[in-house]
mmCIF file of the N, C-alpha and C atoms, coordinates in Angstrom:
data_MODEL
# 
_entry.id   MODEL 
# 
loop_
_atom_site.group_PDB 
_atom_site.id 
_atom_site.type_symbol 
_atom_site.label_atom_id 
_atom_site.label_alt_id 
_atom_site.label_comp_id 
_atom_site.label_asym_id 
_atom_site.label_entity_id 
_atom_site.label_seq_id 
_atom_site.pdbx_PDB_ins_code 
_atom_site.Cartn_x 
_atom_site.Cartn_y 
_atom_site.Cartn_z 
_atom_site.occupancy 
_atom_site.B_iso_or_equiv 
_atom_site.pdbx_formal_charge 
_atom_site.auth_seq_id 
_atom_site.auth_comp_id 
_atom_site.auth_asym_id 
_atom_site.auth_atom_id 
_atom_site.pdbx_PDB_model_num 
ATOM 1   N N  . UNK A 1 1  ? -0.713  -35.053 29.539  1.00 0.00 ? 1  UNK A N  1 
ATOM 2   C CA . UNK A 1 1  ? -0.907  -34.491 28.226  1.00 0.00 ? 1  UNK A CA 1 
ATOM 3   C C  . UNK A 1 1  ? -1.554  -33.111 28.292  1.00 0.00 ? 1  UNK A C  1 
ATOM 4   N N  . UNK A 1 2  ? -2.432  -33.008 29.023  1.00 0.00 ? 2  UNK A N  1 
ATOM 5   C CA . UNK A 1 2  ? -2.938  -31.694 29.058  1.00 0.00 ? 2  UNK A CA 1 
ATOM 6   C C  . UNK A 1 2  ? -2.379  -30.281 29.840  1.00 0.00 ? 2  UNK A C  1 
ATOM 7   N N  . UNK A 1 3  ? -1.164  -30.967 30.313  1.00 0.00 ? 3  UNK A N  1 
ATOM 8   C CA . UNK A 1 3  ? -0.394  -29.576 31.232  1.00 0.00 ? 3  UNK A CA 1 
ATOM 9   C C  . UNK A 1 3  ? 0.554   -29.582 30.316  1.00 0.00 ? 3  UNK A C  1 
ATOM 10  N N  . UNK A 1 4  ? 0.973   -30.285 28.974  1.00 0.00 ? 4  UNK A N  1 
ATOM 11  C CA . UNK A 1 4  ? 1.572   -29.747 27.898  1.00 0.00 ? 4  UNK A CA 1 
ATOM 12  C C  . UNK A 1 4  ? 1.457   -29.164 26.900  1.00 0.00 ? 4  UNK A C  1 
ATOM 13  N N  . UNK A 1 5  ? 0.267   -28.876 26.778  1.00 0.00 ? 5  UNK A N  1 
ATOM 14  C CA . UNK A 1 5  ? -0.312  -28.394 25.870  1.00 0.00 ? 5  UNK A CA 1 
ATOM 15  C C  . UNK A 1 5  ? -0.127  -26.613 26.556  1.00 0.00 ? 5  UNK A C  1 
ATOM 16  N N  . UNK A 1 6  ? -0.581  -26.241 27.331  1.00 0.00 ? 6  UNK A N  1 
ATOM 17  C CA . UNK A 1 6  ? -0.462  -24.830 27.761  1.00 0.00 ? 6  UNK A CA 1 
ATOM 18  C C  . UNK A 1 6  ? 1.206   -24.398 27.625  1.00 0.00 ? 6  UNK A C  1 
ATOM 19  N N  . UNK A 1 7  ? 2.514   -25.432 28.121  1.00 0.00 ? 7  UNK A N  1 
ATOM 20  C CA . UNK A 1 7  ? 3.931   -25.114 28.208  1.00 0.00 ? 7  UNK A CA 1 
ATOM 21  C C  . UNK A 1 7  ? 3.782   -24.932 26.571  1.00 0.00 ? 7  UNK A C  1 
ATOM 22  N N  . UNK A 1 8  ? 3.630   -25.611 25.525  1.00 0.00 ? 8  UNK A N  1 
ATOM 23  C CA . UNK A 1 8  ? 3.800   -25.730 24.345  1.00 0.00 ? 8  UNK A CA 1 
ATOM 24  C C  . UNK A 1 8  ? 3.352   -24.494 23.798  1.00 0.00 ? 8  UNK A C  1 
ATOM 25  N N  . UNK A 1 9  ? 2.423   -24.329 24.167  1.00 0.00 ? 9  UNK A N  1 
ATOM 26  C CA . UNK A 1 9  ? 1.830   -22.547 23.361  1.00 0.00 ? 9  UNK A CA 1 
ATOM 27  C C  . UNK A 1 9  ? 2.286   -21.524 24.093  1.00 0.00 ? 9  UNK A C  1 
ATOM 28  N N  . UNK A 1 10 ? 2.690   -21.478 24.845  1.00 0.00 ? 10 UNK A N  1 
ATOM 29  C CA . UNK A 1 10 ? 3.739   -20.308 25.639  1.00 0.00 ? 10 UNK A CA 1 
ATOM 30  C C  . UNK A 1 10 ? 5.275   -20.613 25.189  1.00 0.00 ? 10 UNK A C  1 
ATOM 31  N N  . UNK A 1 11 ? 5.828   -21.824 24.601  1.00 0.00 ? 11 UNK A N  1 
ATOM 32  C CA . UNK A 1 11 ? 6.793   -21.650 24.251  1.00 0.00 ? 11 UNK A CA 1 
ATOM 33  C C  . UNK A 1 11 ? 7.121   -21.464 22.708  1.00 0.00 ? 11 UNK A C  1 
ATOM 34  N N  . UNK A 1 12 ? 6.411   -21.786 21.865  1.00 0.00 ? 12 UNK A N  1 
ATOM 35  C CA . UNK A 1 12 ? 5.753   -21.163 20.618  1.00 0.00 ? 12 UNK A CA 1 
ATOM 36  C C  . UNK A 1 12 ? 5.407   -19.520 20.877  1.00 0.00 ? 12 UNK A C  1 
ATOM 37  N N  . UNK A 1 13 ? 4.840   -19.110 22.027  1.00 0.00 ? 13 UNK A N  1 
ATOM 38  C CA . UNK A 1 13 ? 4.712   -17.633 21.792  1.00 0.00 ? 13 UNK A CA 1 
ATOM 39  C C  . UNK A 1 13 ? 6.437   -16.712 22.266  1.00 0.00 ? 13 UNK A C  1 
ATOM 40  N N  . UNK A 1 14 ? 7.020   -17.597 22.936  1.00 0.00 ? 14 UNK A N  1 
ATOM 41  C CA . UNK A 1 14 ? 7.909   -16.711 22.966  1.00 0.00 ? 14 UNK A CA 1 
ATOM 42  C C  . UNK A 1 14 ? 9.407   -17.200 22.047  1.00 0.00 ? 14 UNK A C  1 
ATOM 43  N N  . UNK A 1 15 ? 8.961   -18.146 21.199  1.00 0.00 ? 15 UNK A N  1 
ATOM 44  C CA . UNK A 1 15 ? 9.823   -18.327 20.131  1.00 0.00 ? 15 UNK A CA 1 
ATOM 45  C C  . UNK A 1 15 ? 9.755   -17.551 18.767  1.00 0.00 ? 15 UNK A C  1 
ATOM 46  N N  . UNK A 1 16 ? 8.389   -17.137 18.836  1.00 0.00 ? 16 UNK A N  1 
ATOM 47  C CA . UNK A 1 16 ? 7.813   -16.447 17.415  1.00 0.00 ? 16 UNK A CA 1 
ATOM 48  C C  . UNK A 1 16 ? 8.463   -15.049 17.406  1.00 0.00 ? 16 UNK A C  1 
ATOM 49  N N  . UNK A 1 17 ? 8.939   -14.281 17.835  1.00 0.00 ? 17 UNK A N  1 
ATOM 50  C CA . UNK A 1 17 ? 9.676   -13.505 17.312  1.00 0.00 ? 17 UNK A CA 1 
ATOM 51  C C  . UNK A 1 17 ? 10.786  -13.666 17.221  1.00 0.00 ? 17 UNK A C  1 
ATOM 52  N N  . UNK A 1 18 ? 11.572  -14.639 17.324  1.00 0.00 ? 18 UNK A N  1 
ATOM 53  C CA . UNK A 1 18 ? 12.658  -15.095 17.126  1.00 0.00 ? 18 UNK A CA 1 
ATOM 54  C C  . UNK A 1 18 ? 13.434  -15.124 15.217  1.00 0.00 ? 18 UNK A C  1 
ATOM 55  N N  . UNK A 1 19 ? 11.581  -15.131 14.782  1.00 0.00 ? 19 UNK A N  1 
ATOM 56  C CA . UNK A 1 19 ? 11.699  -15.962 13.564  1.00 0.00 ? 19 UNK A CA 1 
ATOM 57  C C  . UNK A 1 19 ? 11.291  -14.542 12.600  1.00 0.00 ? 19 UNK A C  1 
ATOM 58  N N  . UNK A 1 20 ? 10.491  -13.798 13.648  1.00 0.00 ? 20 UNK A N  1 
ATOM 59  C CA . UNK A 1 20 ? 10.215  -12.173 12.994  1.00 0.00 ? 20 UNK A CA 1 
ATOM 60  C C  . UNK A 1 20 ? 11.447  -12.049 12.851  1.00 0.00 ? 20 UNK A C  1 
ATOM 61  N N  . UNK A 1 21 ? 12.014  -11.835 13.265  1.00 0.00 ? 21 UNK A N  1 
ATOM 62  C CA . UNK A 1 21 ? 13.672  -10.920 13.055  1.00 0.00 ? 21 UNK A CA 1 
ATOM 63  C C  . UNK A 1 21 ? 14.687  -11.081 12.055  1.00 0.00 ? 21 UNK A C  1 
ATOM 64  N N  . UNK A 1 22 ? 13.963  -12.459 10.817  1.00 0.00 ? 22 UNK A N  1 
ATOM 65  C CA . UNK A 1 22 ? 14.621  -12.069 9.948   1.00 0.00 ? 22 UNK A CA 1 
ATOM 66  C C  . UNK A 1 22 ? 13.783  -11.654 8.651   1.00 0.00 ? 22 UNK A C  1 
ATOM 67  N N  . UNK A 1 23 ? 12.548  -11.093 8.913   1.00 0.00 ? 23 UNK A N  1 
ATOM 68  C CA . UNK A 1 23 ? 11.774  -10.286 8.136   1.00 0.00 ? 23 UNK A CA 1 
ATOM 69  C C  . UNK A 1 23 ? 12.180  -8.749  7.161   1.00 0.00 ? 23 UNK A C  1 
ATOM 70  N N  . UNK A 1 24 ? 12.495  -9.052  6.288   1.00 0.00 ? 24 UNK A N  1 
ATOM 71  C CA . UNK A 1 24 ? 13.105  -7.732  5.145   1.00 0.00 ? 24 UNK A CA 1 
ATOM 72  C C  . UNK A 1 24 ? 12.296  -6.623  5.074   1.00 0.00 ? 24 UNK A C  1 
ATOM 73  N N  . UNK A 1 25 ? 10.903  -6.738  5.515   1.00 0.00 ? 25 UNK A N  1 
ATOM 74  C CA . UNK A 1 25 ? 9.722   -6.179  5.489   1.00 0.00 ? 25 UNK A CA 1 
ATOM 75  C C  . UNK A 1 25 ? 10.255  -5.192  6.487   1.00 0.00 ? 25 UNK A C  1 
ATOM 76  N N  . UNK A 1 26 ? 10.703  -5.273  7.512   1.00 0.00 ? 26 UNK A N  1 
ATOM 77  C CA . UNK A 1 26 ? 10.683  -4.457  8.924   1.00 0.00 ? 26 UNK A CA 1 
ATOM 78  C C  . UNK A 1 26 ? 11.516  -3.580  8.894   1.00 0.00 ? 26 UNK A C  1 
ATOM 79  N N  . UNK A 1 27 ? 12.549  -3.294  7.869   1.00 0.00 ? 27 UNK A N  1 
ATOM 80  C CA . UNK A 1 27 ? 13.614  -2.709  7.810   1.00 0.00 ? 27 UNK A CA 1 
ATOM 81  C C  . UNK A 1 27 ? 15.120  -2.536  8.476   1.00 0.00 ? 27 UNK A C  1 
ATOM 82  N N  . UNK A 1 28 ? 15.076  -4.040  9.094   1.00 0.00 ? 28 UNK A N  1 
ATOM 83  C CA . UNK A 1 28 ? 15.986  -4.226  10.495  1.00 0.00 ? 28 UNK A CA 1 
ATOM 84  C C  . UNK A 1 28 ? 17.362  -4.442  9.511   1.00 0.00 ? 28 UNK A C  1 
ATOM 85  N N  . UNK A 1 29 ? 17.058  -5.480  8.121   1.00 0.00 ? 29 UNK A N  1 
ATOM 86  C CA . UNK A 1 29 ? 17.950  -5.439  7.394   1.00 0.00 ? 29 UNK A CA 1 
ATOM 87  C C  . UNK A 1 29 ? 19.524  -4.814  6.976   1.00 0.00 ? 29 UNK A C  1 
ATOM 88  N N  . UNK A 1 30 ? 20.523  -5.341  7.048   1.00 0.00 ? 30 UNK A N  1 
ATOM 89  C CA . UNK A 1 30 ? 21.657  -5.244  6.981   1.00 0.00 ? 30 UNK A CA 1 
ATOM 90  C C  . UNK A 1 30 ? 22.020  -4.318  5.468   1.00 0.00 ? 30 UNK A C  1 
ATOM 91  N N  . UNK A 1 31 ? 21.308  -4.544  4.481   1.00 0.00 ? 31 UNK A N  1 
ATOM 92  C CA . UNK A 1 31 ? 21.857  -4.164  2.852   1.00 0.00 ? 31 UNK A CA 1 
ATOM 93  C C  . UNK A 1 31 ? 20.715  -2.763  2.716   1.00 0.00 ? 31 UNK A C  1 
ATOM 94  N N  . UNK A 1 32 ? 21.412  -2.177  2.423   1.00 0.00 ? 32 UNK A N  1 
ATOM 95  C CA . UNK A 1 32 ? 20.909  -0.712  2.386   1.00 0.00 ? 32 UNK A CA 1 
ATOM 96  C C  . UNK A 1 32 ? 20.119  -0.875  0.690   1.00 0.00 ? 32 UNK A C  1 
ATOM 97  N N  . UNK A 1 33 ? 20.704  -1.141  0.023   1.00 0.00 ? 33 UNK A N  1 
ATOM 98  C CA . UNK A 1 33 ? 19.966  -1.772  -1.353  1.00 0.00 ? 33 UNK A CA 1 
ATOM 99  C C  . UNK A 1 33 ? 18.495  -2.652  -1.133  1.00 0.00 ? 33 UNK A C  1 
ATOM 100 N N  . UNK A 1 34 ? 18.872  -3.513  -0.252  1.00 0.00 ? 34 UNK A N  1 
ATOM 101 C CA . UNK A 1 34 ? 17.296  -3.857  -0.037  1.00 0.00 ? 34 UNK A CA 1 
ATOM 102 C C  . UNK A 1 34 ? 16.178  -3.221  0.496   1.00 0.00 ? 34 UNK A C  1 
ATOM 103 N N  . UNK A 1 35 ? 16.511  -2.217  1.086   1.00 0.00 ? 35 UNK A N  1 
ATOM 104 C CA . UNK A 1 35 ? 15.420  -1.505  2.008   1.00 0.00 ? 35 UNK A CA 1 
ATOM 105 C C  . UNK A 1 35 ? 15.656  -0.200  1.179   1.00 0.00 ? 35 UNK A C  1 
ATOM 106 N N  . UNK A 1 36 ? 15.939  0.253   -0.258  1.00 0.00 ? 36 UNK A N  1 
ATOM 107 C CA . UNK A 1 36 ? 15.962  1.418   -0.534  1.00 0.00 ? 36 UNK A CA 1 
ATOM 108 C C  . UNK A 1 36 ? 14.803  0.620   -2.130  1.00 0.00 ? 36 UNK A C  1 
ATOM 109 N N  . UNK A 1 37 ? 15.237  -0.667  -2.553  1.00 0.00 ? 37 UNK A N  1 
ATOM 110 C CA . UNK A 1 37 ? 14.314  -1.127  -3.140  1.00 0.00 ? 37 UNK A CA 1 
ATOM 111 C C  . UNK A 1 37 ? 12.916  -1.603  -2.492  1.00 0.00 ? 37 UNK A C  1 
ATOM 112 N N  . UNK A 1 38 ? 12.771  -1.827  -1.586  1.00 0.00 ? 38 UNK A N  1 
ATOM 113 C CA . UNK A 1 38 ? 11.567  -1.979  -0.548  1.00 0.00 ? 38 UNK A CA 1 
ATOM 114 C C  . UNK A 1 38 ? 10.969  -0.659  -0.057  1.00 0.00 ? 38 UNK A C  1 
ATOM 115 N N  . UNK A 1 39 ? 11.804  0.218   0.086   1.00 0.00 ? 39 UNK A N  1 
ATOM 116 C CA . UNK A 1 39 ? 10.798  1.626   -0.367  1.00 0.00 ? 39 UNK A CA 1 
ATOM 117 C C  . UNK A 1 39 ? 10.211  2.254   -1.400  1.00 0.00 ? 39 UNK A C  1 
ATOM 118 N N  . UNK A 1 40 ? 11.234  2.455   -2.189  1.00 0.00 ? 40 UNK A N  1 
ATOM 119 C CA . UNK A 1 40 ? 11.021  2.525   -3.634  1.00 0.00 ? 40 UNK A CA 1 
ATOM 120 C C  . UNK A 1 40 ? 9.358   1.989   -3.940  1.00 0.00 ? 40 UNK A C  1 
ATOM 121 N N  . UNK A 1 41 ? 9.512   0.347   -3.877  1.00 0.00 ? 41 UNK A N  1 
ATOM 122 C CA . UNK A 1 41 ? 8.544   -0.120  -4.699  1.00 0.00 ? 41 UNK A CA 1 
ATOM 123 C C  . UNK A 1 41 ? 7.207   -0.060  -3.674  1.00 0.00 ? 41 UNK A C  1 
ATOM 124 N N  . UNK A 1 42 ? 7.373   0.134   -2.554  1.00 0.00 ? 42 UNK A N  1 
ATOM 125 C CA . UNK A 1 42 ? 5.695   0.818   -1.654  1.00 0.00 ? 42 UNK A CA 1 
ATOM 126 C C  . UNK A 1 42 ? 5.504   1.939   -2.271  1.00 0.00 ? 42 UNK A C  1 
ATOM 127 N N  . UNK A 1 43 ? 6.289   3.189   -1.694  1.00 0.00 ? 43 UNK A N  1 
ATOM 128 C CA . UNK A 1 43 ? 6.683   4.370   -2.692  1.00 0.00 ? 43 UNK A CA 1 
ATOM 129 C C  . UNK A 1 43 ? 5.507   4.108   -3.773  1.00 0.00 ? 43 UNK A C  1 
ATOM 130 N N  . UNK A 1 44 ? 5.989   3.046   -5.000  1.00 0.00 ? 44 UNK A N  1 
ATOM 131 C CA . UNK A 1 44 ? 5.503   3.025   -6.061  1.00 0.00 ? 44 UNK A CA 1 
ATOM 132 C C  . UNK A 1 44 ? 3.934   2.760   -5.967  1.00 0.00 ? 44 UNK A C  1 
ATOM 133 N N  . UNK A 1 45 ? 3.648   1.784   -4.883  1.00 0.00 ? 45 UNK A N  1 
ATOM 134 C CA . UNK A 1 45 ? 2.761   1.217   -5.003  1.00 0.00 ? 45 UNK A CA 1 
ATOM 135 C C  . UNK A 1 45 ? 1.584   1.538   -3.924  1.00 0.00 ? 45 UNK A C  1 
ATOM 136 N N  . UNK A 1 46 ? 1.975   2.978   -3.667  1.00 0.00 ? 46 UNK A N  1 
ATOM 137 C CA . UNK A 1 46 ? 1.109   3.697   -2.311  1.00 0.00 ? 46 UNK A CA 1 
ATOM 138 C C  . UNK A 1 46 ? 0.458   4.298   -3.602  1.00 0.00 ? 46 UNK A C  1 
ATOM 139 N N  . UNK A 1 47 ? 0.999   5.350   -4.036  1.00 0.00 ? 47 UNK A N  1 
ATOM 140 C CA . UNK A 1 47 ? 0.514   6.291   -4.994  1.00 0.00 ? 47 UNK A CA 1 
ATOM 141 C C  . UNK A 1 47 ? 0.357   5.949   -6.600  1.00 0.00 ? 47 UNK A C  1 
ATOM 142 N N  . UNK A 1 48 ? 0.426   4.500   -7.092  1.00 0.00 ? 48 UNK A N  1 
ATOM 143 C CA . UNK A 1 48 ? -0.187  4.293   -8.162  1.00 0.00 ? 48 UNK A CA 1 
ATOM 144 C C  . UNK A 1 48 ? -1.655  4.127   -8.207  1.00 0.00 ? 48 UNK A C  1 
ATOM 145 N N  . UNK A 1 49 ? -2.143  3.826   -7.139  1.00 0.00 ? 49 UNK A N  1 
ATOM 146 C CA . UNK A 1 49 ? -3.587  3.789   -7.516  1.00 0.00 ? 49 UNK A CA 1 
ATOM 147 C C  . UNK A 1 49 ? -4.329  5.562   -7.598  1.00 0.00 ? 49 UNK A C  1 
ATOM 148 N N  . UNK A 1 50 ? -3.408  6.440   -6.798  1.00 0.00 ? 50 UNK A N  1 
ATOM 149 C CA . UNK A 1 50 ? -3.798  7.857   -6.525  1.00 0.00 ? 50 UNK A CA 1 
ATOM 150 C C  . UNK A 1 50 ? -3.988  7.948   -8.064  1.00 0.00 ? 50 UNK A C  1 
ATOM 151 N N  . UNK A 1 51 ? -2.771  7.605   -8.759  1.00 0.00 ? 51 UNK A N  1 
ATOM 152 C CA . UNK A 1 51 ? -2.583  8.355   -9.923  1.00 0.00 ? 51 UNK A CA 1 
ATOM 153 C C  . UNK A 1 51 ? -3.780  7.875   -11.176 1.00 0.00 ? 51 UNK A C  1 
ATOM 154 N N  . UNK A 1 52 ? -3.682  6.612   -10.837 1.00 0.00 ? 52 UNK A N  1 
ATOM 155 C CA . UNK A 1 52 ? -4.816  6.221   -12.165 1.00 0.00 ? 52 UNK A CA 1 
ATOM 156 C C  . UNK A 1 52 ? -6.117  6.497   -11.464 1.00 0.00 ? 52 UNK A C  1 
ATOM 157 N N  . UNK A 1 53 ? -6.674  6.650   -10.034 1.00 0.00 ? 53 UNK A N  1 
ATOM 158 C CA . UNK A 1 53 ? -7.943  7.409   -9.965  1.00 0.00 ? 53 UNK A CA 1 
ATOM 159 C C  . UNK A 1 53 ? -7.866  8.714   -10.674 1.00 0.00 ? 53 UNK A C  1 
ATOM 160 N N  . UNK A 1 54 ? -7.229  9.805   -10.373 1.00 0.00 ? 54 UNK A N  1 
ATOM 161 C CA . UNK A 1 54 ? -6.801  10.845  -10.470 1.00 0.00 ? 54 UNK A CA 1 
ATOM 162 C C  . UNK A 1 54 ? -6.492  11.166  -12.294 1.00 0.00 ? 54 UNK A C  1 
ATOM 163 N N  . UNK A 1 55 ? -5.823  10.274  -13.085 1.00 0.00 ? 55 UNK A N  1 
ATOM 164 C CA . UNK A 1 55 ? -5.974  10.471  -14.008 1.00 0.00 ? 55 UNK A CA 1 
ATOM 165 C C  . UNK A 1 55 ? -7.185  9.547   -15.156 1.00 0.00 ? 55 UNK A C  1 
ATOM 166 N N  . UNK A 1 56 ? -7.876  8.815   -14.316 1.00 0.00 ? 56 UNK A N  1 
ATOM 167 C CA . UNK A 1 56 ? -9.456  8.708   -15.045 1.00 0.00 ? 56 UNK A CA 1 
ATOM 168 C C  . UNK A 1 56 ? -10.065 9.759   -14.800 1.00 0.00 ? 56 UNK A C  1 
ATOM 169 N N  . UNK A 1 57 ? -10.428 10.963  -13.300 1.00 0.00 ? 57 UNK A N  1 
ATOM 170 C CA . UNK A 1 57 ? -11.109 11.366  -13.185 1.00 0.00 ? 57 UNK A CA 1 
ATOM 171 C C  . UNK A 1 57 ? -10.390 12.714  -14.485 1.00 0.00 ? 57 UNK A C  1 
ATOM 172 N N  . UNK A 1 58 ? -9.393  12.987  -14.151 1.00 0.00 ? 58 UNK A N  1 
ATOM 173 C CA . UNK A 1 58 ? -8.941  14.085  -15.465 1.00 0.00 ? 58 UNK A CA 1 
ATOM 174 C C  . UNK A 1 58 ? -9.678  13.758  -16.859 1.00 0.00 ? 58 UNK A C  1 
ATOM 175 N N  . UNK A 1 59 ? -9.328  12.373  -17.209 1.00 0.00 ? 59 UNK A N  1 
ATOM 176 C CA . UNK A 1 59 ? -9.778  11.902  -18.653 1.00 0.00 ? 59 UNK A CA 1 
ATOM 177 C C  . UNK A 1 59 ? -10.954 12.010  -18.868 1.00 0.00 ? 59 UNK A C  1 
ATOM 178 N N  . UNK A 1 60 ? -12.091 11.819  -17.911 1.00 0.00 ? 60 UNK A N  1 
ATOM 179 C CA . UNK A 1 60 ? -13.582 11.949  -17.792 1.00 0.00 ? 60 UNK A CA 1 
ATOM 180 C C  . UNK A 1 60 ? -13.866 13.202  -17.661 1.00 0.00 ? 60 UNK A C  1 
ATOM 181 N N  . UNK A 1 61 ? -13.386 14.177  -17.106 1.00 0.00 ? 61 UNK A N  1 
ATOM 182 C CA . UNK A 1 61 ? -13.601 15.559  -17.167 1.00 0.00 ? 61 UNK A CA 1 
ATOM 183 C C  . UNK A 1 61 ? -13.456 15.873  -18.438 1.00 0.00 ? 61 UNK A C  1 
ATOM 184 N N  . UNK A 1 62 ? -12.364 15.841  -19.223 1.00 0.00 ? 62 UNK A N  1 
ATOM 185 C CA . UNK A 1 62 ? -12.044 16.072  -20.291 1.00 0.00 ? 62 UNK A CA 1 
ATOM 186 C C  . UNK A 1 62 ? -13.193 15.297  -21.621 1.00 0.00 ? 62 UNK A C  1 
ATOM 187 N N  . UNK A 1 63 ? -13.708 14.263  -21.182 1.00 0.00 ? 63 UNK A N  1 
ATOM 188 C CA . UNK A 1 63 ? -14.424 13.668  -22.118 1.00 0.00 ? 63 UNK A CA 1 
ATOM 189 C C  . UNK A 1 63 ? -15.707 14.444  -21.909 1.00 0.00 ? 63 UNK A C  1 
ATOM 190 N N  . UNK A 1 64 ? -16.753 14.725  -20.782 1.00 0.00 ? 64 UNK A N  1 
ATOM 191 C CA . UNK A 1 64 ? -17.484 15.377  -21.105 1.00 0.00 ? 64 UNK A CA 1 
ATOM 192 C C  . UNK A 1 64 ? -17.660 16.515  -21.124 1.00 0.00 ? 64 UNK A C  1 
ATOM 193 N N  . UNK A 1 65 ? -16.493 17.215  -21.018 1.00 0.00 ? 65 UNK A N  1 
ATOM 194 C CA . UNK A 1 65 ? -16.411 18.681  -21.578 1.00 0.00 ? 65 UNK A CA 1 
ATOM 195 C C  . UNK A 1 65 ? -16.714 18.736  -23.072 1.00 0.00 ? 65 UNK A C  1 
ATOM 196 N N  . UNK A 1 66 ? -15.988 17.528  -23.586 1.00 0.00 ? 66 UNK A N  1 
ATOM 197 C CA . UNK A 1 66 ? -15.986 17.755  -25.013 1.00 0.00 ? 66 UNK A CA 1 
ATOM 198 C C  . UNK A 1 66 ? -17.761 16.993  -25.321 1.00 0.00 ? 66 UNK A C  1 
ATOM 199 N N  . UNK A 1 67 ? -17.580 16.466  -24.746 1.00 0.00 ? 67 UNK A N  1 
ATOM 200 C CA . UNK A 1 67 ? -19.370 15.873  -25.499 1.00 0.00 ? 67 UNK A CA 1 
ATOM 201 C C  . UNK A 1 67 ? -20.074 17.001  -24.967 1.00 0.00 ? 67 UNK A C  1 
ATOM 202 N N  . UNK A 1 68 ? -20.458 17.725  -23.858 1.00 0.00 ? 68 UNK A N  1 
ATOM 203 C CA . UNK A 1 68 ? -21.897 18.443  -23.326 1.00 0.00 ? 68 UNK A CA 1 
ATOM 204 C C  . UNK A 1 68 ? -20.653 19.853  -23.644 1.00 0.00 ? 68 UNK A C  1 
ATOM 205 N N  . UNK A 1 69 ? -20.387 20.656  -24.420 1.00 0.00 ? 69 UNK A N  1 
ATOM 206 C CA . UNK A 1 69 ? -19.590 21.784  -24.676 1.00 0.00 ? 69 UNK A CA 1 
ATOM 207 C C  . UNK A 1 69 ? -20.101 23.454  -23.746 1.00 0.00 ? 69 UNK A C  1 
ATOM 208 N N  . UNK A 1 70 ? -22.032 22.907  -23.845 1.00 0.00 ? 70 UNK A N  1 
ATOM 209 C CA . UNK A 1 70 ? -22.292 24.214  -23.519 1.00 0.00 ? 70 UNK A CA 1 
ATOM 210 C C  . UNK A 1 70 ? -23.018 23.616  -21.899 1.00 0.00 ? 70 UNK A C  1 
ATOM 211 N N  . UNK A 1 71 ? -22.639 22.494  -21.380 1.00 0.00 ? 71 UNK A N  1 
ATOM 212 C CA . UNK A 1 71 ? -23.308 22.286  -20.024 1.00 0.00 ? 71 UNK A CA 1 
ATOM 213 C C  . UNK A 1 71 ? -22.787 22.912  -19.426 1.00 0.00 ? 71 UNK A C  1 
ATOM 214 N N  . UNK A 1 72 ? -21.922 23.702  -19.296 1.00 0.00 ? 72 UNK A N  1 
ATOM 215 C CA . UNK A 1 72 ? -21.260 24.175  -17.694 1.00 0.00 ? 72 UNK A CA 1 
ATOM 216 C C  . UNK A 1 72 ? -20.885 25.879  -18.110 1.00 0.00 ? 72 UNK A C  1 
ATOM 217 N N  . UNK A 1 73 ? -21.551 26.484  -19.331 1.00 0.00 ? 73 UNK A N  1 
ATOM 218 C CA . UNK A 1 73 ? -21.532 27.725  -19.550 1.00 0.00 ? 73 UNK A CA 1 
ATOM 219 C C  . UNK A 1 73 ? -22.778 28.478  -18.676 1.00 0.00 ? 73 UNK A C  1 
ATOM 220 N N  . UNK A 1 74 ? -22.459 29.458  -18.287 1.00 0.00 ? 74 UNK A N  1 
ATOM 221 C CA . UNK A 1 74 ? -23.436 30.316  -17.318 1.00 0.00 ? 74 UNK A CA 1 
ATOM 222 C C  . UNK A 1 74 ? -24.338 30.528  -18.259 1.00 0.00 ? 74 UNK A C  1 
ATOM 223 N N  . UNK A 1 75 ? -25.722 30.614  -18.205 1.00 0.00 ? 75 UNK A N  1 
ATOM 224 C CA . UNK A 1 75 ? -26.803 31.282  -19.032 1.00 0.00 ? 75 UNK A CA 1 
ATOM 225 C C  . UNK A 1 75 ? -26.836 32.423  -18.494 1.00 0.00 ? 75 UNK A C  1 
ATOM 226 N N  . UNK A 1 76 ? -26.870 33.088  -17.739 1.00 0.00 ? 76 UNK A N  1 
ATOM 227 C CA . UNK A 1 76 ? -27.295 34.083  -17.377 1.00 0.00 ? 76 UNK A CA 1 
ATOM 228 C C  . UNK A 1 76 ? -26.727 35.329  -18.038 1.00 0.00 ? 76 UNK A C  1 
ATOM 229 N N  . UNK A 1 77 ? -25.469 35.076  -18.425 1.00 0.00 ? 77 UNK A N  1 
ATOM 230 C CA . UNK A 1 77 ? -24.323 36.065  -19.202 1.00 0.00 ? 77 UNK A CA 1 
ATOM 231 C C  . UNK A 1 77 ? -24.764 36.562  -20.068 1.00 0.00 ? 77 UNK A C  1 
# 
């Protein structure tokens, strides 16, 4: 029992990519539609968070410009 246990996990390790290879993720994929929608939606989903940081920090600029009007005017002028 115990000299099967080592054959068993060496043959599990060299079966496991067997089973990678039909992963859509990897782009090995046959349908050009699937891997142009699988970019697409990373694509989408790399740079949506850019955008809603990026457009709170706009909206917050914009909000306390309008509340503090004269904070960021030079006095010295």
């Amino acid at each position: 029992m115990k000299r099967t246990a080592p054959i068993l996990i060496l043959l599990a390790c060299l079966l496991w990519p067997v089973a990678a290879q039909a992963c859509s993720a990897c782009g090995a994929g046959r349908e050009d539609r699937n891997q142009k929608a699988f970019l697409s939606t990373t694509l989408l989903l790399s740079f949506l968070p850019l955008g809603m940081i990026g457009g709170g920090l706009w909206w917050l600029n914009g909000r306390v410009r309008e509340r503090f009007p004269d904070e960021f005017v030079d006095r010295d002028a």
